[in-house]
C-alpha positions as CSV (number, residue, x, y, z in Angstrom):
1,X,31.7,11.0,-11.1
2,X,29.6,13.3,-9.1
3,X,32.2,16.2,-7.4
4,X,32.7,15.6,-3.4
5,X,31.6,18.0,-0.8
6,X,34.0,20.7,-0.3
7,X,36.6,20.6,2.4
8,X,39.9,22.3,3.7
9,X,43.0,21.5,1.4
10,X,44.1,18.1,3.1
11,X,47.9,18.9,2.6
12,X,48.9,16.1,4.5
13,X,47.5,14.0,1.7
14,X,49.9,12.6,-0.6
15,X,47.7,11.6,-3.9
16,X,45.5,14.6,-4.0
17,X,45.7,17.2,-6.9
18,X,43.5,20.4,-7.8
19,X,40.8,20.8,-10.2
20,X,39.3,24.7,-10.0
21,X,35.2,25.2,-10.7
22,X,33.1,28.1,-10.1
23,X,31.9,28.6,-6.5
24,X,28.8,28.8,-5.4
25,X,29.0,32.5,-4.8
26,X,30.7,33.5,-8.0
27,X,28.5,35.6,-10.7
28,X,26.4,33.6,-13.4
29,X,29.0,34.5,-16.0
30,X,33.0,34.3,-14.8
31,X,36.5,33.1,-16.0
32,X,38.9,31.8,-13.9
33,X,42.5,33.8,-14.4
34,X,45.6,32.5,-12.8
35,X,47.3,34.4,-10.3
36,X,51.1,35.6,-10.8
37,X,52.7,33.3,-8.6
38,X,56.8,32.4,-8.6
39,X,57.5,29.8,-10.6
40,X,60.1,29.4,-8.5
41,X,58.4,28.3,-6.1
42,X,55.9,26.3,-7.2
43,X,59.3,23.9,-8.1
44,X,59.0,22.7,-3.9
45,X,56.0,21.4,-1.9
46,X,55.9,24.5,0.0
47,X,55.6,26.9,-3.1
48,X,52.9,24.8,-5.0
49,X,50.9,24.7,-1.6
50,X,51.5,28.4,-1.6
51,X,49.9,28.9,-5.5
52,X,47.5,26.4,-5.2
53,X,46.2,27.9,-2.2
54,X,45.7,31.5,-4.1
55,X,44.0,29.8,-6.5
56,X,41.4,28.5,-4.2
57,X,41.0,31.9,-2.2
58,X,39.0,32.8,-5.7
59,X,37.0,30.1,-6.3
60,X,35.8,26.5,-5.0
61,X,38.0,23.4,-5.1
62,X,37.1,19.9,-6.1
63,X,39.8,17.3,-5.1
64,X,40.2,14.0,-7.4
65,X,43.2,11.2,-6.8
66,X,45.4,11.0,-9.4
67,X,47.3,8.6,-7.5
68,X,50.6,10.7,-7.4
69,X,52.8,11.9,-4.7
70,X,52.7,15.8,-4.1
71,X,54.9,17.0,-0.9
72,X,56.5,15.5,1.8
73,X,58.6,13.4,0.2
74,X,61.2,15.2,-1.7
75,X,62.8,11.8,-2.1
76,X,60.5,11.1,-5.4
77,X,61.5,14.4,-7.2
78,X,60.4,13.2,-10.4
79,X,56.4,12.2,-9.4
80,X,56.0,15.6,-7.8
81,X,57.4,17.1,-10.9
82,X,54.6,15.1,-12.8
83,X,52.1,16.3,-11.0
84,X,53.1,20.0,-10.6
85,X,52.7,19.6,-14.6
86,X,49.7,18.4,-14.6
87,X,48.4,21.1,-12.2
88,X,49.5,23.5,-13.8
89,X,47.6,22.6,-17.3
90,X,44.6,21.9,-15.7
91,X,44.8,25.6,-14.4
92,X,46.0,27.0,-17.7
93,X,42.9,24.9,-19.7
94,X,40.5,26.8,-17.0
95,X,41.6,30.3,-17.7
96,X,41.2,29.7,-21.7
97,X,37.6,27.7,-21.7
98,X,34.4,29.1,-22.3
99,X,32.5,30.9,-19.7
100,X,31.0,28.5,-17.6
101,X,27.3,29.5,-15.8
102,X,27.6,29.6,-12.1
103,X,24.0,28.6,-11.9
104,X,24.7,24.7,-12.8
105,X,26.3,24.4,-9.7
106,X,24.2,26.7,-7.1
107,X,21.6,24.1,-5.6
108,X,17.8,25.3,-6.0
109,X,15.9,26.8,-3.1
110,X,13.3,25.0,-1.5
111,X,10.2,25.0,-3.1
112,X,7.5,27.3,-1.1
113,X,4.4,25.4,-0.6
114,X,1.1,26.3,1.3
115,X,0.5,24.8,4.6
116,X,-2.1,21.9,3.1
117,X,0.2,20.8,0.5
118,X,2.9,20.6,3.5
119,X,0.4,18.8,5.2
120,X,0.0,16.4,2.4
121,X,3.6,15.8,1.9
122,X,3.8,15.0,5.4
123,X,1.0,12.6,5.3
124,X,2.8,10.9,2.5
125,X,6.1,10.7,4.1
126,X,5.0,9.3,7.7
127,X,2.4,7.0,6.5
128,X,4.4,5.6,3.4
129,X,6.5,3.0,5.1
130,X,3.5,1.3,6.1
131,X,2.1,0.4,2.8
132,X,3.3,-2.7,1.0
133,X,2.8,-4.1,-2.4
134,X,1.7,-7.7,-2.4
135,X,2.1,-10.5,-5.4
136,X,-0.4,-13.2,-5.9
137,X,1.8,-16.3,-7.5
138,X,-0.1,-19.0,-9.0
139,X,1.8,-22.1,-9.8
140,X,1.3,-22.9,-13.6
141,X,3.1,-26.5,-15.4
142,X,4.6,-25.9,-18.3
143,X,3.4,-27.4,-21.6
144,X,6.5,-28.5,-23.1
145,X,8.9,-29.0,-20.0
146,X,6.0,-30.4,-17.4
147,X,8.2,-28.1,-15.0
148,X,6.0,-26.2,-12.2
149,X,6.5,-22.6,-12.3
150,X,5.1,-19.7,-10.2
151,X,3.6,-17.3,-12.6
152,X,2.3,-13.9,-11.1
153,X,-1.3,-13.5,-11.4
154,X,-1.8,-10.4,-10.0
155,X,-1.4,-8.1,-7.4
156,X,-2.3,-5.6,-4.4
157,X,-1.8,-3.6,-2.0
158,X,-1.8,-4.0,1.8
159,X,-0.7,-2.2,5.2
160,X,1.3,-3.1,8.4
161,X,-1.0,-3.9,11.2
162,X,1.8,-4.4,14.1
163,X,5.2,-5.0,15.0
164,X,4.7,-8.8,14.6
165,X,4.6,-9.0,11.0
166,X,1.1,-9.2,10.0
167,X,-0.5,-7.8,7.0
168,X,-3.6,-6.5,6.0
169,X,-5.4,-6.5,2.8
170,X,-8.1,-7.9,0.9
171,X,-9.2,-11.4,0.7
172,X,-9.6,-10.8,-3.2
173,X,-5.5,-9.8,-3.6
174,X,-4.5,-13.2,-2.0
175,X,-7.5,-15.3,-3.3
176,X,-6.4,-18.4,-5.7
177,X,-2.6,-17.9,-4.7
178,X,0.1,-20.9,-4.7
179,X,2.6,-18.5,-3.0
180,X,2.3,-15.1,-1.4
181,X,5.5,-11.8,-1.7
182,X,5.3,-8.7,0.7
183,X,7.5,-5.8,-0.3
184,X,8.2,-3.5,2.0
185,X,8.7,0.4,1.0
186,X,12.7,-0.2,1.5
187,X,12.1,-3.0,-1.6
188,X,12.9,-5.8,0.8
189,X,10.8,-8.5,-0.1
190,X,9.5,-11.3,1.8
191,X,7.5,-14.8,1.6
192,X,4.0,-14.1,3.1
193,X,1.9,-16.7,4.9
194,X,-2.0,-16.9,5.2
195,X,-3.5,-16.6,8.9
196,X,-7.1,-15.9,7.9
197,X,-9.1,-14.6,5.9
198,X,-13.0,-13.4,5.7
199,X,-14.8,-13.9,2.6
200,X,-17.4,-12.3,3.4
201,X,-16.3,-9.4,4.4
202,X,-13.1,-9.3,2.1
203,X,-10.4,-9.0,5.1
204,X,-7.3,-11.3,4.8
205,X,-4.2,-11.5,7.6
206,X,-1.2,-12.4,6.0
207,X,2.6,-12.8,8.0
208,X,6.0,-12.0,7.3
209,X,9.0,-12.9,8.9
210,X,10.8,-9.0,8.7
211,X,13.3,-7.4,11.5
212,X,11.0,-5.5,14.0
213,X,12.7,-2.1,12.9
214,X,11.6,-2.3,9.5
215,X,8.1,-3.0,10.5
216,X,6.2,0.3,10.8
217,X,2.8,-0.3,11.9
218,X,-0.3,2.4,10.1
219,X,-2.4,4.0,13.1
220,X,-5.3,3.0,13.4
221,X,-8.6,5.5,13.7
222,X,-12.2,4.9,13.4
223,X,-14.8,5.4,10.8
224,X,-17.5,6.1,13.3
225,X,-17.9,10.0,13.4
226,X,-17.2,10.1,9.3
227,X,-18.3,13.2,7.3
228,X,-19.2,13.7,3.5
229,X,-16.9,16.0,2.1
230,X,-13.8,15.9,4.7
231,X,-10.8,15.1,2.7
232,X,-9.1,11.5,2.4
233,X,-5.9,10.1,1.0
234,X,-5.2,6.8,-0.7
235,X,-2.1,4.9,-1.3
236,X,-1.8,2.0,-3.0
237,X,-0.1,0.5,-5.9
238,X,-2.3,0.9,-8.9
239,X,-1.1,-0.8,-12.4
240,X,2.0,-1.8,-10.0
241,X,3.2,1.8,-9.9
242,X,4.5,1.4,-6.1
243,X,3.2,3.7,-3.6
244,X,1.2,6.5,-5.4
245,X,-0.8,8.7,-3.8
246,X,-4.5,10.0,-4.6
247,X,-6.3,12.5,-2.5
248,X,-10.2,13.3,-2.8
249,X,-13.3,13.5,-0.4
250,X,-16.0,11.7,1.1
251,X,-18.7,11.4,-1.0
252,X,-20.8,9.2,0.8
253,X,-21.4,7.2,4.2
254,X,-23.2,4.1,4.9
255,X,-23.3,2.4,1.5
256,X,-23.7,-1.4,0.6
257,X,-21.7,-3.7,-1.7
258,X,-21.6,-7.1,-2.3
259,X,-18.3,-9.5,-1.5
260,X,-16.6,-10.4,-4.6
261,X,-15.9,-13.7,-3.2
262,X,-19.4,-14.7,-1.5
263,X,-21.8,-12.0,-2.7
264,X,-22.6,-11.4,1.1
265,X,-23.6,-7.5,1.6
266,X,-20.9,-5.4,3.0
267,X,-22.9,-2.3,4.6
268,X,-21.4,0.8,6.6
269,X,-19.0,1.3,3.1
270,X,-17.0,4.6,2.6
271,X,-17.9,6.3,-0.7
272,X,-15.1,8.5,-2.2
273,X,-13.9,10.1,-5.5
274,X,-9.8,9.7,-4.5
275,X,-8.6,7.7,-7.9
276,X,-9.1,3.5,-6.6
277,X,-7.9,1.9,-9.5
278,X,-6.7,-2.1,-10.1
279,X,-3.9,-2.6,-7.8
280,X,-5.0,-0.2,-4.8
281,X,-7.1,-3.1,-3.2
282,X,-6.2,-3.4,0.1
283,X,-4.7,-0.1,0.3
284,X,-5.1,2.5,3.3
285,X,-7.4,5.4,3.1
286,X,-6.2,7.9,5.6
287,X,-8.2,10.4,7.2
288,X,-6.3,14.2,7.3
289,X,-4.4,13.1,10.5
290,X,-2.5,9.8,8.8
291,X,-5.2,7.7,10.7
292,X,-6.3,4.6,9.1
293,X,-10.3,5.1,8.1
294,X,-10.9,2.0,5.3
295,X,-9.5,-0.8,3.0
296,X,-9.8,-0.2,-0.8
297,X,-11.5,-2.3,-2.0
298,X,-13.2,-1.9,-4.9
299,X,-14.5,0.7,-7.5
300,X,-17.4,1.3,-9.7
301,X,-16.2,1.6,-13.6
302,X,-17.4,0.3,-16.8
303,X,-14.2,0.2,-17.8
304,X,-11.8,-1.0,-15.0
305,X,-10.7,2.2,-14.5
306,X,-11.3,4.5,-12.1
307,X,-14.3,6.6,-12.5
308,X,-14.4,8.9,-9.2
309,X,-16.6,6.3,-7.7
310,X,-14.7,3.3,-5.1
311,X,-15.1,1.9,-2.0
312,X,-13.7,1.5,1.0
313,X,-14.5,-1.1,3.9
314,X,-14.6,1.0,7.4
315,X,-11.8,0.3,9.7
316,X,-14.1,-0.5,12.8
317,X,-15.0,-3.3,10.6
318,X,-12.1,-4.3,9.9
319,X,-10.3,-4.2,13.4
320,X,-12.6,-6.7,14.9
321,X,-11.8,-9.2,11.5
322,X,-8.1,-8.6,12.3
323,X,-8.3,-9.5,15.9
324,X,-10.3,-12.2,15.4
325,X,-8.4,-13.4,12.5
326,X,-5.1,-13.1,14.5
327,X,-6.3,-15.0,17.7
328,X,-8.2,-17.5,15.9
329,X,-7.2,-17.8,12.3
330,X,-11.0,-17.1,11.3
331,X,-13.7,-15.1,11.4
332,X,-16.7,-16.8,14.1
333,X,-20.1,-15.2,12.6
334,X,-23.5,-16.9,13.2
335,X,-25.0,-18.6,10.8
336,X,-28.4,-19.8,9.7
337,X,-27.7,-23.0,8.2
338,X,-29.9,-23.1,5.1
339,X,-29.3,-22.3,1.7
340,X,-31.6,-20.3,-0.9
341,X,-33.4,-19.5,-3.8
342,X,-32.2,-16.5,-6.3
343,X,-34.5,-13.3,-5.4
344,X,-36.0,-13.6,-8.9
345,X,-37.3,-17.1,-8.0
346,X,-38.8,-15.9,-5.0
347,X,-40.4,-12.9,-7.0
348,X,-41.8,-15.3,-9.9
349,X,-44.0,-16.9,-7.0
350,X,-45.2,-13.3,-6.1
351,X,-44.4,-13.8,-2.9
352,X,-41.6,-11.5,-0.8
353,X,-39.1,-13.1,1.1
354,X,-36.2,-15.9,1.0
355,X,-37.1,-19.3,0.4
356,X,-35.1,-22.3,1.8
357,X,-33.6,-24.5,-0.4
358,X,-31.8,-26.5,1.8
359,X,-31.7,-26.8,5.9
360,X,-29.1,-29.4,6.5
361,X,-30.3,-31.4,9.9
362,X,-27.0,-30.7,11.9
363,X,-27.5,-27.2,11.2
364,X,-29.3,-24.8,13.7
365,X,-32.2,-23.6,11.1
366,X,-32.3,-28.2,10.7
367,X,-32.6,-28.3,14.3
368,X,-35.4,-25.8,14.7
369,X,-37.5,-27.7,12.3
370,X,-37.3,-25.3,9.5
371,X,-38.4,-27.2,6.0
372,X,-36.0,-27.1,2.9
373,X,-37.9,-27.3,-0.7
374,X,-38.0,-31.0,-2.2
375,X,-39.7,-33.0,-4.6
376,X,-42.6,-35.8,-3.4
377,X,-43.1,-38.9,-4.8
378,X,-44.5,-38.1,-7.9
379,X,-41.3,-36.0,-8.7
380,X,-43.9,-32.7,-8.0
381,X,-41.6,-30.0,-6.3
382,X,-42.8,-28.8,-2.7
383,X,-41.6,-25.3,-1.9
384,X,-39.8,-24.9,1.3
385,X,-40.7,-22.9,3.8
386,X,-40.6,-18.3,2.7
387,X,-38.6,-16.5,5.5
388,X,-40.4,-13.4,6.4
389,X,-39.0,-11.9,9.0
390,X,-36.8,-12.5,11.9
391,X,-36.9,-10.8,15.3
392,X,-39.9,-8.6,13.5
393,X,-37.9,-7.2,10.9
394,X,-39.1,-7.8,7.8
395,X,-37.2,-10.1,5.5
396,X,-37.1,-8.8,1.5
397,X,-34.3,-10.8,0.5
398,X,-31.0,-12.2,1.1
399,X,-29.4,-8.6,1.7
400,X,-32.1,-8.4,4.3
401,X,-30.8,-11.6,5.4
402,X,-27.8,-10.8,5.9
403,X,-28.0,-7.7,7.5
404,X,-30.0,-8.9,10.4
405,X,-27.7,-11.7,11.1
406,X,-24.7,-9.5,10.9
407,X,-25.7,-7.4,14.2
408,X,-26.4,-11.1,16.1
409,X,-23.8,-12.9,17.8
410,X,-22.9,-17.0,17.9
411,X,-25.2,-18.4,20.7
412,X,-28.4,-15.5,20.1
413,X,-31.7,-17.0,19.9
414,X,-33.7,-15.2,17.8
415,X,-37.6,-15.8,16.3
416,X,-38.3,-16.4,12.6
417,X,-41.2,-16.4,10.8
418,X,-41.8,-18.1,8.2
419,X,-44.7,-18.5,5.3
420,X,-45.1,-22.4,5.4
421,X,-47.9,-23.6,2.4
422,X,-51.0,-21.1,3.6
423,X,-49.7,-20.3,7.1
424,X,-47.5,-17.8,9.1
425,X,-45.7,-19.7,11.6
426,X,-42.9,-18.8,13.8
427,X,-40.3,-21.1,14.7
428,X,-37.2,-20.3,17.4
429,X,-34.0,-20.7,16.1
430,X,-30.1,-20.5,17.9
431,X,-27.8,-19.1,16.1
432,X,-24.0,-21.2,15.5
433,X,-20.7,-20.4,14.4
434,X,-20.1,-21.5,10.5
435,X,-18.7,-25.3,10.6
C-alpha cells in the first residue's frame, strides 16, 4: 500500500498509530535510534503523544489504521495498552534494522530538457486528446454455431473535427465495416456512425454520441504556404499501440497518389519521412504550432512497414470534404459520365489519350453526343471516340483526366476534343454532379 502524503499528527484521531521512515531530508545512509523518553509516561495518552511526538521531530511519519483506540478514552484501558505495545515494537524493530538508503524515498528532479524537446512534449500533450483510435468490425457467421459475430478487421486512426461529435479519418479505415468503435484518449469508447465519405479522395465523416467536454476538437491550419524540410509530427496508432508519436520533415510538396478505393489521382500530397506505418491512417500530421496540416494516409514500403516515405492528404483538401460531407452526407464533384479503356489499351493503338468505353445517354458526356466504343453487326469492334484534350489542355491519360476535372465545378461547361475515326472534333459538354 503506497505511504500517504505526510501531515500533522491528527491526535484527535482515535485509530491512528506510528510507523517511523527516513525523511526526505535525512542522509543516504541513517538509523533511526529511539529517544529516552519516561516510560512512565508513555502509560497515558498524554505521555505517548509526548514520545511519539520526539520521535517524529527526527524523521518523517507515515500513519496506517490499525483500527485501535489510542487517547481520549481512558475508559478502554486495555486497547490503548495494546496499542502502546505495538508502538513501541515497531520503534524498537526500526532502531535494530539494516540501514535503509534515504534515496528510495527522495523523488527525482525534473528532467532538464532543451527548449525543442519542451516544445515537442507540449505538442504531444495539447494535441493528444484529439486523436482517436478507430475499429473496423465486420460481422462474420460462425461455422459451427450459424451465430453472427462482429470480428475486428482492422483498424485506424482518426481526429476530432468539432464539438458535435464528428470524426475524421480515412475512407480506407471504415471501408467494408458492419459496425464502427471510436475511443477516445480517456479509453471511453463509443458506437460510431457513417455521415459520408469520399472515395476518391479517401475522406470519411464518422459521429459519436460523446459529452461536449470530452470532445476536444484538433485546430485546424492550412497546407498552402508548406515548406520542404520544416518539421512535422504524427500521431496515430500504429500496430494498435495507442497514441504514439513520430516526428520528421517535409520531404516533399505537391505529389500525386492514387485512391486505394477508386484509383482516382489525389495531387497536392504531403511527402514526409515521420514513421506512417499500418494503423496511423487517418491520423493528424501537425505542423510545429499543433495545427492540423494532413491525413495519413498511406506509405510507400515493400514490406508494409514504414520506409521514411508516407503520405499525407493536405488539410485544405480535406476541409472542403468535411464540410461538404457534414451538410450534405457526400461529396458533389462533376463528372464526365463515361467510362474507359486501361492506358495500355490506348497505347497499343499508338494513339495518346483516353478512349470512351461507355457514355451512358442520361449522362452529360451521352447528352453532348460523345460516342462510346461498340461492336457493328458483324460482331467487328468500333472504337469510341479518343479524348484529347479538354479546355486546351492536353489529355495523356486518365490522371490527366482527372486532374482537369478536379479544378471544375458541377454546372461548368467546358470544350472537349476528341479524335473521332480520322477527325479532330470538338464537342461542348456540361458538367453534373455524380448520380
Amino acid at each position: 500500500m503506497p505511504a500517504p502524503p505526510l501531515a500533522p499528527v491528527p491526535w484527535a484521531s482515535p485509530t491512528r498509530i506510528l510507523l517511523v521512515r527516513p525523511g526526505a531530508a535525512a542522509s543516504s545512509r541513517l538509523r533511526f535510534r529511539v529517544l529516552a523518553t519516561s516510560t512512565r509516561n508513555a502509560s497515558s495518552s498524554s505521555g505517548l503523544e509526548r514520545f511519539l511526538n520526539a520521535v517524529t521531530s527526527k524523521g518523517s511519519v507515515l500513519w496506517q489504521s490499525l483500527g485501535g483506540a489510542i487517547g481520549g478514552d481512558n475508559h478502554d484501558k486495555s486497547k490503548s495498552g495494546l496499542a502502546i505495545c505495538i508502538a513501541s515494537l515497531v520503534i524498537a524493530l526500526s532502531a535494530v534494522a539494516p540501514p535503509l538508503d534515504a534515496h528510495a524515498f527522495v523523488t527525482a528532479p525534473p528532467r532538464k530538457l532543451q527548449s525543442d524537446e519542451l516544445a515537442t512534449v507540449q505538442l504531444f500533450k495539447l494535441n493528444t486528446p484529439s486523436v482517436v483510435y478507430i475499429t473496423n468490425l465486420a460481422a462474420r457467421r460462425d461455422a459451427f454455431t450459424l451465430d453472427v459475430l462482429e470480428v475486428p478487421q482492422g483498424s485506424g486512426s482518426g481526429f476530432v473535427w468539432d464539438k458535435e461529435g464528428h470524426v475524421v479519418t480515412n475512407f480506407h479505415v471504415i471501408r467494408g465495416a458492419s459496425d464502427l468503435r471510436v475511443t477516445l484518449a480517456d479509453q471511453s469508447v463509443y458506437e460510431a456512425d457513417v455521415v459520408g465519405f469520399d472515395e476518391d479522395k479517401d475522406v470519411a465523416v464518422l459521429h459519436i454520441d460523446a459529452p461536449r467536454d470530452r470532445l476536444k476538437p484538433i485546430p485546424v491550419g492550412t497546407s498552402s504556404d508548406l515548406l520542404v524540410g520544416q518539421k512535422v509530427y504524427a500521431i496515430g496508432n500504429p500496430f494498435g499501440l495507442d497514441h504514439t508519436l513520430t516526428t520528421g520533415v517535409i520531404s516533399g510538396l505537391r505529389r500525386e497518389i492514387s485512391s486505394a478505393a477508386t484509383g482516382r489521382p489525389i495531387q497536392d500530397v504531403i511527402q514526409t519521412d515521420a514513421a506512417i506505418n499500418p494503423g496511423n491512417s487517418g491520423g493528424p500530421l501537425l505542423d510545429s504550432s499543433g495545427d492540423l496540416i494532413g491525413i495519413n494516409t498511406a506509405i510507400y514500403s515493400p514490406s508494409g512497414a514504414s520506409s521514411g516515405v508516407g503520405f499525407s492528404i493536405p488539410v485544405d483538401t480535406v476541409s472542403g470534404i468535411v464540410e461538404q460531407l457534414i451538410k450534405y452526407g457526400r461529396v458533389t464533384r462533376p463528372v464526365l459520365g463515361i467510362t474507359f479503356a486501361p492506358e495500355q489499351s490506348v497505347e497499343q493503338l499508338g494513339v495518346s489519350g483516353v478512349l470512351v468505353l461507355d457514355a451512358p445517354p442520361g449522362g452529360p458526356a451521352g447528352k453532348a453526343g460523345l460516342r462510346p466504343t461498340k461492336r457493328d453487326g458483324y460482331g467487328r469492334l468500333v472504337l469510341g471516340d479518343i479524348i484529347t484534350s479538354i479546355n486546351n489542355q492536353k489529355i495523356s491519360n486518365g490522371s490527366d483526366l482527372y486532374r482537369v476535372l478536379d479544378r471544375c465545378k458541377v454546372g461548368d461547361k467546358i470544350t472537349v476534343e476528341v479524335l473521332r475515326g480520322e477527325e479532330t472534333v470538338k464537342i461542348p459538354i456540361t458538367l453534373e454532379p455524380r448520380a
